[in-house]
mmCIF file of the C-alpha atoms, coordinates in Angstrom:
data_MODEL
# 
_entry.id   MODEL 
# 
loop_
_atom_site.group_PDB 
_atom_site.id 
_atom_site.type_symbol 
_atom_site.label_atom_id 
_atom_site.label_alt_id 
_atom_site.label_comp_id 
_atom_site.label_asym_id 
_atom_site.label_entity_id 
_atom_site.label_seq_id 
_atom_site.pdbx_PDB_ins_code 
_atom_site.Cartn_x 
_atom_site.Cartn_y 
_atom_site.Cartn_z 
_atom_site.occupancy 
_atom_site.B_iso_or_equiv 
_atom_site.pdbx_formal_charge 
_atom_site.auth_seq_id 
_atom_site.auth_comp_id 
_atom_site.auth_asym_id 
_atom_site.auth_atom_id 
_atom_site.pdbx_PDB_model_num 
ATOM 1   C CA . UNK A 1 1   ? 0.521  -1.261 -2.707  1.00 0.00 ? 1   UNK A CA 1 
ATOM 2   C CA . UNK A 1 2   ? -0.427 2.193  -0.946  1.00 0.00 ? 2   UNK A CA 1 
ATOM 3   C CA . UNK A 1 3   ? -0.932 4.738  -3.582  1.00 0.00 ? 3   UNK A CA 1 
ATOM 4   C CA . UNK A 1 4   ? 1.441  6.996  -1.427  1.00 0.00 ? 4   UNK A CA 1 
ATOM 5   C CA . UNK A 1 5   ? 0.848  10.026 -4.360  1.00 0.00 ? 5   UNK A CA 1 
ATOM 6   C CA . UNK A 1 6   ? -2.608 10.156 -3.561  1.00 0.00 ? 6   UNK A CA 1 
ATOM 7   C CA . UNK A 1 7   ? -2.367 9.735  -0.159  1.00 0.00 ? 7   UNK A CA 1 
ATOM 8   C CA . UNK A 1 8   ? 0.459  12.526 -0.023  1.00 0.00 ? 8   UNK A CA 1 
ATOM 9   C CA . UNK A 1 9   ? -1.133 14.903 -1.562  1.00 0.00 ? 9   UNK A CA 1 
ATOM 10  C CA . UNK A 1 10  ? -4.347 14.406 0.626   1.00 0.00 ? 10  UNK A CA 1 
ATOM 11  C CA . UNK A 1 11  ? -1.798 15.010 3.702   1.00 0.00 ? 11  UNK A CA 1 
ATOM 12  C CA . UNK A 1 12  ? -0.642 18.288 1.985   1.00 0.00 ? 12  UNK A CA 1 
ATOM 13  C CA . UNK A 1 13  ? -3.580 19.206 1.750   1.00 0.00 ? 13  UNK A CA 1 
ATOM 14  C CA . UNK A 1 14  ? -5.148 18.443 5.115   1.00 0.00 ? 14  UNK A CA 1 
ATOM 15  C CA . UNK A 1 15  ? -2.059 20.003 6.377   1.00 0.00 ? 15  UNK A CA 1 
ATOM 16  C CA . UNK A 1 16  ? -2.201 23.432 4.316   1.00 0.00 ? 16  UNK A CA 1 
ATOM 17  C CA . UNK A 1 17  ? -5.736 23.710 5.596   1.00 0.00 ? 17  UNK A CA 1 
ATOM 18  C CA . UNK A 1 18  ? -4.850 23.096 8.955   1.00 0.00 ? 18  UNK A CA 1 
ATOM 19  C CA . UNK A 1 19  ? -2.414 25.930 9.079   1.00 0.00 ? 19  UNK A CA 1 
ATOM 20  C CA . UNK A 1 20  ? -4.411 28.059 7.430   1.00 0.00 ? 20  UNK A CA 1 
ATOM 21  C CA . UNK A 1 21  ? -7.142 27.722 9.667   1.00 0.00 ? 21  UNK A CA 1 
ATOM 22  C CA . UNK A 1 22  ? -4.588 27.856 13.163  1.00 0.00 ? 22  UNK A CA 1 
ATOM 23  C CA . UNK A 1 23  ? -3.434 30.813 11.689  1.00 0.00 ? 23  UNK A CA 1 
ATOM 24  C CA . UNK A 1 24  ? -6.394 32.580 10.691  1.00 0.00 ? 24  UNK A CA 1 
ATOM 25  C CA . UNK A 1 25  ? -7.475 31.855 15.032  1.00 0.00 ? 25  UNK A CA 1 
ATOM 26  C CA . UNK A 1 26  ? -3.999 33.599 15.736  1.00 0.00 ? 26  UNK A CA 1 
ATOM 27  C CA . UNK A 1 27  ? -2.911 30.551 17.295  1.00 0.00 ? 27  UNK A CA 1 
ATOM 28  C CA . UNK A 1 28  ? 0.797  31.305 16.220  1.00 0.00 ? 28  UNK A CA 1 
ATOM 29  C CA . UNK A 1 29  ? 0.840  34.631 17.980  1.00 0.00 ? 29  UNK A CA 1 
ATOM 30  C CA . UNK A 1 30  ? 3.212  34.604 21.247  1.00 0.00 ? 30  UNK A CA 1 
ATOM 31  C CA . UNK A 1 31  ? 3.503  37.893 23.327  1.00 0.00 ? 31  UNK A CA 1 
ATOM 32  C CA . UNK A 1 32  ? 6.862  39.684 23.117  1.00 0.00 ? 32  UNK A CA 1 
ATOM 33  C CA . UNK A 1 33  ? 9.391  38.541 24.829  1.00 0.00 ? 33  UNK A CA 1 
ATOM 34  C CA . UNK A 1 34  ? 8.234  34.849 25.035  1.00 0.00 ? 34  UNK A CA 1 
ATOM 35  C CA . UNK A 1 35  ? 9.428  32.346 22.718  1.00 0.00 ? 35  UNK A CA 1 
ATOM 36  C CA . UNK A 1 36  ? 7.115  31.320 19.593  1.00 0.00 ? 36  UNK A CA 1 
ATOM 37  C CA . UNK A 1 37  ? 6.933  27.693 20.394  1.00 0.00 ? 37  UNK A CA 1 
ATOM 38  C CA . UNK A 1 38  ? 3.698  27.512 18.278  1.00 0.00 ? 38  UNK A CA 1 
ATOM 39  C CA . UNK A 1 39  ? 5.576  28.670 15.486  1.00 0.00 ? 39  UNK A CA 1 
ATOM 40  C CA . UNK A 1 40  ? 8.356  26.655 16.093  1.00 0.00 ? 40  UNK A CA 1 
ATOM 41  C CA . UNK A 1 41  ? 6.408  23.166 16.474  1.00 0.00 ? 41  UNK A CA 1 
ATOM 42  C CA . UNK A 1 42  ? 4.365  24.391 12.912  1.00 0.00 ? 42  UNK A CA 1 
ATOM 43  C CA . UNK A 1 43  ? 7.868  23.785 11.211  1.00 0.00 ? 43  UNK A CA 1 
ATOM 44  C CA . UNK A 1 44  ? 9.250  20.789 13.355  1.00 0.00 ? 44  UNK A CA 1 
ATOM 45  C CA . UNK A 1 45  ? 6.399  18.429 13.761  1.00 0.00 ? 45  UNK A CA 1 
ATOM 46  C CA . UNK A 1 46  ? 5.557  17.939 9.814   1.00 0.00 ? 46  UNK A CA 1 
ATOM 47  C CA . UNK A 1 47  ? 9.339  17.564 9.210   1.00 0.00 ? 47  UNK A CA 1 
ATOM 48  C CA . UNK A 1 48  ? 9.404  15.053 12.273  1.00 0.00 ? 48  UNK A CA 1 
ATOM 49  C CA . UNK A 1 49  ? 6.747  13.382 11.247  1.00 0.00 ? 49  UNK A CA 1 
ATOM 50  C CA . UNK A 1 50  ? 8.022  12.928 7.651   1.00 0.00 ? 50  UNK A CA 1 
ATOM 51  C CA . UNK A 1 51  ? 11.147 11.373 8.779   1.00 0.00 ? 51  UNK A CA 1 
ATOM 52  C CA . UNK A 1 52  ? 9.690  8.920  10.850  1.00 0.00 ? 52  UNK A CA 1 
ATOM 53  C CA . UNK A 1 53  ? 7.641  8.036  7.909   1.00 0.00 ? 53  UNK A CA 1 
ATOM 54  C CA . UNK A 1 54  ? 10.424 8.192  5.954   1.00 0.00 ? 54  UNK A CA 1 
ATOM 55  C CA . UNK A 1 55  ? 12.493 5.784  7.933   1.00 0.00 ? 55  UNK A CA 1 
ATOM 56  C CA . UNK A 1 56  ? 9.912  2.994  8.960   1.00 0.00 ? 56  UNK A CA 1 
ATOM 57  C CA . UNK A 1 57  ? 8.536  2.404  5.688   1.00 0.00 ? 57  UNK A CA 1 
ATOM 58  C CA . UNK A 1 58  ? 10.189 0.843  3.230   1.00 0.00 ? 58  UNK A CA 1 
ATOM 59  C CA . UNK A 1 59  ? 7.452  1.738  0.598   1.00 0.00 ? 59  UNK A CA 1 
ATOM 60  C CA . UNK A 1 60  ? 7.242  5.176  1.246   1.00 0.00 ? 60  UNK A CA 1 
ATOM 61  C CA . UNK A 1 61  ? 11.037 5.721  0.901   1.00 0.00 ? 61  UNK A CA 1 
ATOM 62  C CA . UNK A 1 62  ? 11.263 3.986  -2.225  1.00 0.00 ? 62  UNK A CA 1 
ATOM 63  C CA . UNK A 1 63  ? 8.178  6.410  -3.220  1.00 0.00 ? 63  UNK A CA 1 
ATOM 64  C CA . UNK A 1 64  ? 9.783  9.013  -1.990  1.00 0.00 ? 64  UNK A CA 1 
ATOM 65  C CA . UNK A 1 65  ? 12.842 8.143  -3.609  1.00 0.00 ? 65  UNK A CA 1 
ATOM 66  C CA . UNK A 1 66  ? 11.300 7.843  -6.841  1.00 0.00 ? 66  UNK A CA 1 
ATOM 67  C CA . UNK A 1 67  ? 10.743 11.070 -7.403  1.00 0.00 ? 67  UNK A CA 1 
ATOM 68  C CA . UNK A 1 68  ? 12.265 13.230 -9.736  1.00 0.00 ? 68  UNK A CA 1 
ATOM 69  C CA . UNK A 1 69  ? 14.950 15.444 -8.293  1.00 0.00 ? 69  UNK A CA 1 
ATOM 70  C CA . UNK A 1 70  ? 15.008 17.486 -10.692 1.00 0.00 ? 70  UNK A CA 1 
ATOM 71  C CA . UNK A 1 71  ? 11.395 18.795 -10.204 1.00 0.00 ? 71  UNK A CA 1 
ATOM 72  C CA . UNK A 1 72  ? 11.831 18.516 -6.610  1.00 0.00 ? 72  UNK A CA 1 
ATOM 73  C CA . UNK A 1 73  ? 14.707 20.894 -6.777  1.00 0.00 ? 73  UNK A CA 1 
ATOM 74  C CA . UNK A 1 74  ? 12.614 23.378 -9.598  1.00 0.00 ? 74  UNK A CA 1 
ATOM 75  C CA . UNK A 1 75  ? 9.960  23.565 -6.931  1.00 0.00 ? 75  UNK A CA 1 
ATOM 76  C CA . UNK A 1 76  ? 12.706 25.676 -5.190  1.00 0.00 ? 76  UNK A CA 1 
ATOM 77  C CA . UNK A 1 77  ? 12.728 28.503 -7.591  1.00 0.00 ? 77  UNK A CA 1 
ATOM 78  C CA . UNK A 1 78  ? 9.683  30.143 -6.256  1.00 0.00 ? 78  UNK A CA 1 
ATOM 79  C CA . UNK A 1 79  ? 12.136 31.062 -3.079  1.00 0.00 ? 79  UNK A CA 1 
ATOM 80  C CA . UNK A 1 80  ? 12.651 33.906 -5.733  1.00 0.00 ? 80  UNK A CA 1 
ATOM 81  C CA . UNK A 1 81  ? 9.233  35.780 -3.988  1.00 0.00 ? 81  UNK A CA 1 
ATOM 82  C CA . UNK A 1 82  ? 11.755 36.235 -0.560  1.00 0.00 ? 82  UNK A CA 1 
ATOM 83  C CA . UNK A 1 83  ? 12.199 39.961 -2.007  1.00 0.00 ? 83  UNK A CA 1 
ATOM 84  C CA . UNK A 1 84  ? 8.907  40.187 -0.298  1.00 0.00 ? 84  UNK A CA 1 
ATOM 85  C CA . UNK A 1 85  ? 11.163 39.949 2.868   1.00 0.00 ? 85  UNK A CA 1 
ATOM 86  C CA . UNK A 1 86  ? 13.315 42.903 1.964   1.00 0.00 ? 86  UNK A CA 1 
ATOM 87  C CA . UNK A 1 87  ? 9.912  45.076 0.624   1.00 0.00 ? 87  UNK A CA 1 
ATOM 88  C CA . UNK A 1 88  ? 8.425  44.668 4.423   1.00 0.00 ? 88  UNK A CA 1 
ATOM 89  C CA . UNK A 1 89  ? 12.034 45.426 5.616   1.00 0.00 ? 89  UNK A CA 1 
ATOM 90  C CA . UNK A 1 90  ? 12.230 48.185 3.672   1.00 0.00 ? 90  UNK A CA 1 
ATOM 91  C CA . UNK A 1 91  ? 8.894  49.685 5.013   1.00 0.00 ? 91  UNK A CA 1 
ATOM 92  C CA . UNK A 1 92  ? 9.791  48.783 8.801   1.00 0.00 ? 92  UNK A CA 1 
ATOM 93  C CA . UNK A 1 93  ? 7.169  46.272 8.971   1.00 0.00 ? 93  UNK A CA 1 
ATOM 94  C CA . UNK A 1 94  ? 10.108 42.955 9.708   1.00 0.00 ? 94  UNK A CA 1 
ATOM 95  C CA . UNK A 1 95  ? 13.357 43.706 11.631  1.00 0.00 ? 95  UNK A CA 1 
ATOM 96  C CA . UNK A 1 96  ? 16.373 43.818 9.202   1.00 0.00 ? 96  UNK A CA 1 
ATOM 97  C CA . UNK A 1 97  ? 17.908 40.834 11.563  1.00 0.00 ? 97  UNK A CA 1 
ATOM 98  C CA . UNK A 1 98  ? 15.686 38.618 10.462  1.00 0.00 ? 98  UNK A CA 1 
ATOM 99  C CA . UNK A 1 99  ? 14.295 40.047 7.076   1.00 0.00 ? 99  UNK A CA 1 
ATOM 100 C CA . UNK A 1 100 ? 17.464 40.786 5.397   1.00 0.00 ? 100 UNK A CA 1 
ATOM 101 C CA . UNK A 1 101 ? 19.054 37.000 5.878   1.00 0.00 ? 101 UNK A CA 1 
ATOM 102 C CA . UNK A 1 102 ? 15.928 35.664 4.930   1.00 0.00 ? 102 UNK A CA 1 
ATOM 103 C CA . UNK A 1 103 ? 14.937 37.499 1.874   1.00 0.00 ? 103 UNK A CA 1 
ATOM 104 C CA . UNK A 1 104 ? 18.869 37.676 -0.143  1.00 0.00 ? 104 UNK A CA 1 
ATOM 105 C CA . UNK A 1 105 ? 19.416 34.078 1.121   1.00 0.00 ? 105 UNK A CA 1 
ATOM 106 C CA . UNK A 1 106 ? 15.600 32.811 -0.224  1.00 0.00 ? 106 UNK A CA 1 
ATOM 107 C CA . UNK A 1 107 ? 16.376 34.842 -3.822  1.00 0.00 ? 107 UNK A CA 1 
ATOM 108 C CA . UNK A 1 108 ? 19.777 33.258 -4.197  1.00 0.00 ? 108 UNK A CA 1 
ATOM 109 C CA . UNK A 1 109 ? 18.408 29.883 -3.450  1.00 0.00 ? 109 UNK A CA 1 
ATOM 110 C CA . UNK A 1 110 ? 15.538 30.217 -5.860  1.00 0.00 ? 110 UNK A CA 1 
ATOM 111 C CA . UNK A 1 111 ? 17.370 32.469 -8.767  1.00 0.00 ? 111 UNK A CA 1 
ATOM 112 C CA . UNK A 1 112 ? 20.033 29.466 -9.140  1.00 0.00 ? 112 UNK A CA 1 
ATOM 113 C CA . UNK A 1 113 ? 16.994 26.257 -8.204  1.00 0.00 ? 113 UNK A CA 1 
ATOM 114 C CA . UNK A 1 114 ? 16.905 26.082 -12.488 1.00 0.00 ? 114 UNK A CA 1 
ATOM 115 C CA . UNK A 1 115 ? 20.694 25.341 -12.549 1.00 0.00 ? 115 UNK A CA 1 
ATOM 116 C CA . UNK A 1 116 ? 20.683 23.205 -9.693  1.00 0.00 ? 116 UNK A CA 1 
ATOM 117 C CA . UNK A 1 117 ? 18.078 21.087 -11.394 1.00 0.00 ? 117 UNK A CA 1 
ATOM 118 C CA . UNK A 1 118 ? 19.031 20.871 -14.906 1.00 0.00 ? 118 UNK A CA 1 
ATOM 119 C CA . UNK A 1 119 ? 22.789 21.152 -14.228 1.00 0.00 ? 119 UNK A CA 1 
ATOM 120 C CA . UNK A 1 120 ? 23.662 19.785 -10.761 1.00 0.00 ? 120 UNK A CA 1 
ATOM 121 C CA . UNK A 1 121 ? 20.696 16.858 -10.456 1.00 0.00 ? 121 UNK A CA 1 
ATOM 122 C CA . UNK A 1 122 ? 23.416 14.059 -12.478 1.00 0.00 ? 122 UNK A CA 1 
ATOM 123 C CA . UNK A 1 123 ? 25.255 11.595 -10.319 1.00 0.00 ? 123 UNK A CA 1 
ATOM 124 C CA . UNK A 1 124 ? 28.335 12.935 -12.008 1.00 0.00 ? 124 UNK A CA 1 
ATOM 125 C CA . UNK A 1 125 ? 27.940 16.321 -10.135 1.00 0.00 ? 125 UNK A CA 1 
ATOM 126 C CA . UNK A 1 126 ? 26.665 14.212 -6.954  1.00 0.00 ? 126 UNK A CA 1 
ATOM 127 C CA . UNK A 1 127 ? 28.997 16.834 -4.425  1.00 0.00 ? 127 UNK A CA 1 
ATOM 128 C CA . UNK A 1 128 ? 27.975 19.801 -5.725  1.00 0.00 ? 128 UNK A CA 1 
ATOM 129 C CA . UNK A 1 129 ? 24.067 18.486 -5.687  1.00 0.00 ? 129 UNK A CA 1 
ATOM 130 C CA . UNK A 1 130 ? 24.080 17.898 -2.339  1.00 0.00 ? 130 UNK A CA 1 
ATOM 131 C CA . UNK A 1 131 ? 26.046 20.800 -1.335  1.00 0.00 ? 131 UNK A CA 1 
ATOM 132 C CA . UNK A 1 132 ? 23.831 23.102 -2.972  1.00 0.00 ? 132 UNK A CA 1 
ATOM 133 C CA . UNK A 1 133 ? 20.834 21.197 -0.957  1.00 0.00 ? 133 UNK A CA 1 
ATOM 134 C CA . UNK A 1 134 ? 23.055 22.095 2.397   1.00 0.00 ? 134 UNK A CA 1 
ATOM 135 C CA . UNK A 1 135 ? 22.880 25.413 1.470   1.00 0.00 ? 135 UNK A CA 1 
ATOM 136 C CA . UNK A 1 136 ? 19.250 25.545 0.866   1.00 0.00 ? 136 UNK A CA 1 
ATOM 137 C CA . UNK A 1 137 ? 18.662 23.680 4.178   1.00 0.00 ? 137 UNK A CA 1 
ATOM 138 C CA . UNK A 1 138 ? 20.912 26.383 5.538   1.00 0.00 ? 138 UNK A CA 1 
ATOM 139 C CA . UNK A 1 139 ? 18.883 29.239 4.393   1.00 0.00 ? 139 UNK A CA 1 
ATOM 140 C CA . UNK A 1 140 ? 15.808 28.339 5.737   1.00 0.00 ? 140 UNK A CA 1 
ATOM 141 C CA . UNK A 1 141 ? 17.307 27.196 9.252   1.00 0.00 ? 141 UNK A CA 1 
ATOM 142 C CA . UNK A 1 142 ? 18.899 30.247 9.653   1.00 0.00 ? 142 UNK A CA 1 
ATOM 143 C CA . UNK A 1 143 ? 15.834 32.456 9.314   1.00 0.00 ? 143 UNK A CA 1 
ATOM 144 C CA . UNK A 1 144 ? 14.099 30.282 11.107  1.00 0.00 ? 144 UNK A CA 1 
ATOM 145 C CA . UNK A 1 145 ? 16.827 30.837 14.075  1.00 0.00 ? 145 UNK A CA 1 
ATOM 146 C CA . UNK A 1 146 ? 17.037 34.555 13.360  1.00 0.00 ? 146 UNK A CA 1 
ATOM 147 C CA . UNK A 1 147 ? 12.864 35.031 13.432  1.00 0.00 ? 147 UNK A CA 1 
ATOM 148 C CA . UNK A 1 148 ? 13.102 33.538 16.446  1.00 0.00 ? 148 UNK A CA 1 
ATOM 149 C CA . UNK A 1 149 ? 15.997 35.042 17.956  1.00 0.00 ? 149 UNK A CA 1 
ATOM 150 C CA . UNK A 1 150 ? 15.218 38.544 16.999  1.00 0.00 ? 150 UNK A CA 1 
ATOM 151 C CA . UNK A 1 151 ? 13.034 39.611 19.396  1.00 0.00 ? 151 UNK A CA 1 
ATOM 152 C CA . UNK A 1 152 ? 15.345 38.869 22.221  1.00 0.00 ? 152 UNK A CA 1 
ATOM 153 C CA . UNK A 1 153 ? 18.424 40.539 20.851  1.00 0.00 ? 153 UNK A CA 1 
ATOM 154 C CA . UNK A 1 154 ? 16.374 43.653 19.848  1.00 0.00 ? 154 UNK A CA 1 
ATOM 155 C CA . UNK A 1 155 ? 13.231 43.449 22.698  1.00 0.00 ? 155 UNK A CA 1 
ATOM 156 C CA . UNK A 1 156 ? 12.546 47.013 21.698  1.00 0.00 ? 156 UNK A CA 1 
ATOM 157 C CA . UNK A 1 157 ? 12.520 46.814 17.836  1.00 0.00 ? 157 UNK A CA 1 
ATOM 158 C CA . UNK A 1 158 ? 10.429 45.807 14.987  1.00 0.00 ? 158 UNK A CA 1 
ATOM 159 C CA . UNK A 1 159 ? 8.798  43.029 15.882  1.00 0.00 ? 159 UNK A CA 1 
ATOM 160 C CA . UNK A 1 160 ? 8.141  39.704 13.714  1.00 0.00 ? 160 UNK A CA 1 
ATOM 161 C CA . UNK A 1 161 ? 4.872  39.143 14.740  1.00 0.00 ? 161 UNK A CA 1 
ATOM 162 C CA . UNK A 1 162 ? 3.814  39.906 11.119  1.00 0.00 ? 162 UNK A CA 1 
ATOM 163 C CA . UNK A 1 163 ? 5.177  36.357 10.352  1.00 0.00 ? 163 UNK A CA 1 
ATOM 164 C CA . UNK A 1 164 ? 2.667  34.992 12.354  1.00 0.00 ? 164 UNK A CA 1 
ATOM 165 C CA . UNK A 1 165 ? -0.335 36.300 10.978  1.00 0.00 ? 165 UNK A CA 1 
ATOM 166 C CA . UNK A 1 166 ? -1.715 35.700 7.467   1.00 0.00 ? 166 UNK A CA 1 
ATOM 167 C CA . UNK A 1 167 ? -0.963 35.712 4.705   1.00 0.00 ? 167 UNK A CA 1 
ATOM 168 C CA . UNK A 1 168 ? 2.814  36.006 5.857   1.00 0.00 ? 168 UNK A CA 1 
ATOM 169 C CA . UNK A 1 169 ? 2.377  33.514 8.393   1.00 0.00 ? 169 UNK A CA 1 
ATOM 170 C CA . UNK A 1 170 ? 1.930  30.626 5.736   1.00 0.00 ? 170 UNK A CA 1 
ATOM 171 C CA . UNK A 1 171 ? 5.647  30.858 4.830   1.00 0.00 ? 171 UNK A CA 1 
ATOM 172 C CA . UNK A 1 172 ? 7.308  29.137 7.879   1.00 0.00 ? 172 UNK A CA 1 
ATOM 173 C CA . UNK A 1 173 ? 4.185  27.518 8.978   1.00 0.00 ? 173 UNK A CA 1 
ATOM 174 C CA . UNK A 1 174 ? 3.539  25.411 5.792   1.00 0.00 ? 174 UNK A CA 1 
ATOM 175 C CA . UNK A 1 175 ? 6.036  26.440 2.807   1.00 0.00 ? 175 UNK A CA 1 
ATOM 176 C CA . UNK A 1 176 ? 9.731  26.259 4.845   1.00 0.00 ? 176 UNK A CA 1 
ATOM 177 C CA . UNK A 1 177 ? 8.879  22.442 6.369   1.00 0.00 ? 177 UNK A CA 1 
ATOM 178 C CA . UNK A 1 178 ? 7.737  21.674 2.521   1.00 0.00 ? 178 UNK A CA 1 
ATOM 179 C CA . UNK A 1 179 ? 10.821 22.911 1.218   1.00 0.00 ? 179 UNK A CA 1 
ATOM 180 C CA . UNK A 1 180 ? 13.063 21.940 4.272   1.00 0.00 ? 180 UNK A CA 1 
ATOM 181 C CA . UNK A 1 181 ? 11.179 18.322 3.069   1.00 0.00 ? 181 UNK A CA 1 
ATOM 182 C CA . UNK A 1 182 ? 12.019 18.174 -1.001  1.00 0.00 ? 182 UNK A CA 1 
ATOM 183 C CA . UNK A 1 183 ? 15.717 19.053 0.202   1.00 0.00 ? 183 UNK A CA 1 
ATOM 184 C CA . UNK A 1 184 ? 16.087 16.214 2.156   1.00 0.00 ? 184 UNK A CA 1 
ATOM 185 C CA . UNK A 1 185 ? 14.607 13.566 -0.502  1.00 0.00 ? 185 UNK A CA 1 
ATOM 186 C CA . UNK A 1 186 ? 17.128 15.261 -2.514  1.00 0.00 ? 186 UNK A CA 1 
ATOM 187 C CA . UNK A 1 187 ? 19.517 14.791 -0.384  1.00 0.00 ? 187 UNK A CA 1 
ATOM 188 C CA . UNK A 1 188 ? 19.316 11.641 0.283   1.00 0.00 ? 188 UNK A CA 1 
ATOM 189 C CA . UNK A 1 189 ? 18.491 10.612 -3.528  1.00 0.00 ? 189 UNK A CA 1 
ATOM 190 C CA . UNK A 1 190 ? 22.265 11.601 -4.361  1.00 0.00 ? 190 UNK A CA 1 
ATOM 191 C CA . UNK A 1 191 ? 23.230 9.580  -1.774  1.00 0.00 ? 191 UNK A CA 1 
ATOM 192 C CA . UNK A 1 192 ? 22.420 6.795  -3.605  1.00 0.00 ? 192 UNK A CA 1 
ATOM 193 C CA . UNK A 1 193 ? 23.817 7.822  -6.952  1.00 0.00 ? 193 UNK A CA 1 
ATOM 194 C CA . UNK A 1 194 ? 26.677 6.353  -8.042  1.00 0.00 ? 194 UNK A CA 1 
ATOM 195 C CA . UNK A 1 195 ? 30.180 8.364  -7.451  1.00 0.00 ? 195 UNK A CA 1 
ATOM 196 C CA . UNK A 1 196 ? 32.324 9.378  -10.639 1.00 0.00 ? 196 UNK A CA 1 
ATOM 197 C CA . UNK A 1 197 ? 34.740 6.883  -9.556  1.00 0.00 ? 197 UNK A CA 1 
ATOM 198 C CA . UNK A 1 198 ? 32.521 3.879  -9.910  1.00 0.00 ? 198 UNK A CA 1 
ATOM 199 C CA . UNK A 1 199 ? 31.460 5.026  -12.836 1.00 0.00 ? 199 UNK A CA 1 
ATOM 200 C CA . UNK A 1 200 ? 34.174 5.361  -14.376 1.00 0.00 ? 200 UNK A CA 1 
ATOM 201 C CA . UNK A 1 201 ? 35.157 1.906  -12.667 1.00 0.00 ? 201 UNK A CA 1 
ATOM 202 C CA . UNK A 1 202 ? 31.801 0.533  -14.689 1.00 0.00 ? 202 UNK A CA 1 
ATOM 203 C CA . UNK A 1 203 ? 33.283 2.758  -17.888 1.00 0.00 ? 203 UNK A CA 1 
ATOM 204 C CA . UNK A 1 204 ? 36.435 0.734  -17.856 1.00 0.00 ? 204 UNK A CA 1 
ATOM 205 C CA . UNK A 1 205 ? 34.917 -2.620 -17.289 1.00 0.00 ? 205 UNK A CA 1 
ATOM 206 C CA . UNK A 1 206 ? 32.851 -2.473 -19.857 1.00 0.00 ? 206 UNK A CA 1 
ATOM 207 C CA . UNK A 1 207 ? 35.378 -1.095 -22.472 1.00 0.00 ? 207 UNK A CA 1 
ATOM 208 C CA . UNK A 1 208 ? 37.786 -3.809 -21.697 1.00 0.00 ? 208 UNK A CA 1 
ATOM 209 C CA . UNK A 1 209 ? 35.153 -6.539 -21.671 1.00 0.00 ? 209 UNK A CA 1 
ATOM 210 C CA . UNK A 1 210 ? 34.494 -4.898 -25.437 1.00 0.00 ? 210 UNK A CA 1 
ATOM 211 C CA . UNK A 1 211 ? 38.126 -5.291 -26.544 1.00 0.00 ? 211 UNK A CA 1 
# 
């Protein structure tokens, strides 16, 4: 069988060095007023590519399902650092548009990742685990879409061309499609726990096969 953990974590870090490296030739630089496409493909083609993988191979989902939510969903607490966001805001170096949502939605997400692991990660809080994976999910598309957005709604403003350069620019190039990543194994880990009412179903079967 594939050792998919070692072969992951050489894709992570092929990956991390190839965004490092496109960023450090300003390849994710777009003038103003033009989409950032390069940006944009950074965060959709390793999430693309993961869900193919995901979805043809048996082996790697049951790998990937394997793993322990709990730590998956710990690995969100360091979301905590998006009051980074608000210190560039507050400086005028990111547009509020896109700095504000970002940085208060990253902090929430990554204050309450400890609950949501130790608390939420049961299959008797199944609902509220997933929901608070939506929200997550929701975060980081929504700064993504606001980034993106900003610079045609306010051509004249602050720009976010920081975002694209380092060290700022290994945030949505690498660390939101990583993230964006754990929440779906999460996801879709809870949607194969068991609900509350089969297991109380199981509870009752097995106290009446005791009496």
């Amino acid at each position: 069988m594939t050792n998919y953990r070692k072969v992951t974590a050489i894709l992570i870090t092929a990956w991390f060095v190839a965004v490092l490296t496109a960023s450090a030739f300003h390849l994710f630089s777009t003038p103003p007023g033009q989409p950032p496409l390069p940006l944009g493909l950074a965060v959709l083609v390793p999430i693309a590519a993961f869900w193919l993988w995901f979805r043809s191979s048996e082996q790697f989902r049951q790998f990937a399902l394997a793993l322990n939510p709990r730590t998956l969903t710990m690995v969100q607490s360091w979301r905590i650092v998006g009051f980074v966001f608000l210190v560039l805001y507050s400086y005028g170096i990111l547009p509020g548009l896109f700095a504000l949502p970002a940085g208060w939605g990253d902090i929430v997400i990554g204050a309450t990742a400890p609950l949501a692991a130790l608390a939420l990660a049961d299959p008797k809080h199944r609902s509220s685990f997933i929901f608070w994976q939506v929200l997550g999910i929701l975060d980081l598309v929504l700064a993504i879409f606001l980034g993106a957005a900003d610079s045609f709604i306010h051509p004249q403003g602050i720009p976010t061309s920081p975002a694209t350069m380092l060290p700022l620019s290994i945030i949505p190039t690498f660390l939101v499609p990583v993230l964006l990543i754990l929440h779906l194994i999460c996801i879709a880990q809870a949607r194969r726990w068991p609900g509350v009412s089969a297991n109380r179903d199981s509870t009752s079967a097995l106290v009446g096969a005791d009496v």
